[in-house]
Structures are given as C-alpha cells and as structure tokens.
C-alpha positions in Angstrom: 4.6 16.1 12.0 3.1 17.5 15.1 4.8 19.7 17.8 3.4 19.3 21.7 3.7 20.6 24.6 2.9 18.9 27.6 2.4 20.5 30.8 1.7 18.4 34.3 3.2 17.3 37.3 6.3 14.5 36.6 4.1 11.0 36.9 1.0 12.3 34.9 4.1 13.3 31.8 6.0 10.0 32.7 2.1 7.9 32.4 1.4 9.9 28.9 5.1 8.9 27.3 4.6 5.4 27.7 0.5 5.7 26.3 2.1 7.9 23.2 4.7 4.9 22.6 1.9 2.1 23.0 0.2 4.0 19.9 0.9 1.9 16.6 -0.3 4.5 14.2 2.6 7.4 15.9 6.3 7.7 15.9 7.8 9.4 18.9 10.8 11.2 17.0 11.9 13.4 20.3 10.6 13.6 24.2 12.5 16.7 25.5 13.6 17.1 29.3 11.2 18.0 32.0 11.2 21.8 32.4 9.9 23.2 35.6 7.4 25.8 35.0 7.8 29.4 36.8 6.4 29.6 39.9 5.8 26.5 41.1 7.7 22.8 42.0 4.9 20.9 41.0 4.4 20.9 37.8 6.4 20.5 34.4 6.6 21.1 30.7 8.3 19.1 28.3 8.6 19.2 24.1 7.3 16.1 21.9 7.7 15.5 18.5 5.1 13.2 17.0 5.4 12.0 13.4 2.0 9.9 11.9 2.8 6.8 10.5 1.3 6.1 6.8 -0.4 2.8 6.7 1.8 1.4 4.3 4.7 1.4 6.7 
C-alpha cells in the first residue's frame, strides 16, 4: 500500500485521478478532498491511497 500526495492546480489533480483509475495493475482505496495550499488559490493538495493488485486477482 502506497500513501501520495499530490499537489497541483484542480484540472491537472482531476486529469491524474482518472489516469490512476485507468491503471489495471492499482486499486484506488481512498482520493481525499482538494486542500488548498497556503498562500496561494491556485494550487491544491489532496491524499491517495493506492493498493498494488497481485496478479492472481
């Protein structure tokens, strides 16, 4: 199980959740909120949980 951040404005996050979910060999278990980050309106943090699929699933 893998723990991510991912920091970027709302469309790049919104364009990498649909890759991660288009990945066979990954499950998703948990896409957090968008967070705003300190000091700025443009870009945005959120919290993934990725769990690697074994192949005999």
């Amino acid at each position: 199980m893998l723990k991510v951040r991912l920091m970027g404005t709302k469309n790049d996050i919104k364009w990498f959740e649909r890759i991660l979910d288009r990945i066979p060999k990954i499950e998703v278990l948990e896409f957090s909120d968008m967070y705003l980050n300190k000091g700025t309106d443009k870009y945005y943090r959120v919290y993934v949980v990725i769990k690697r699929l074994s192949e005999k699933e």
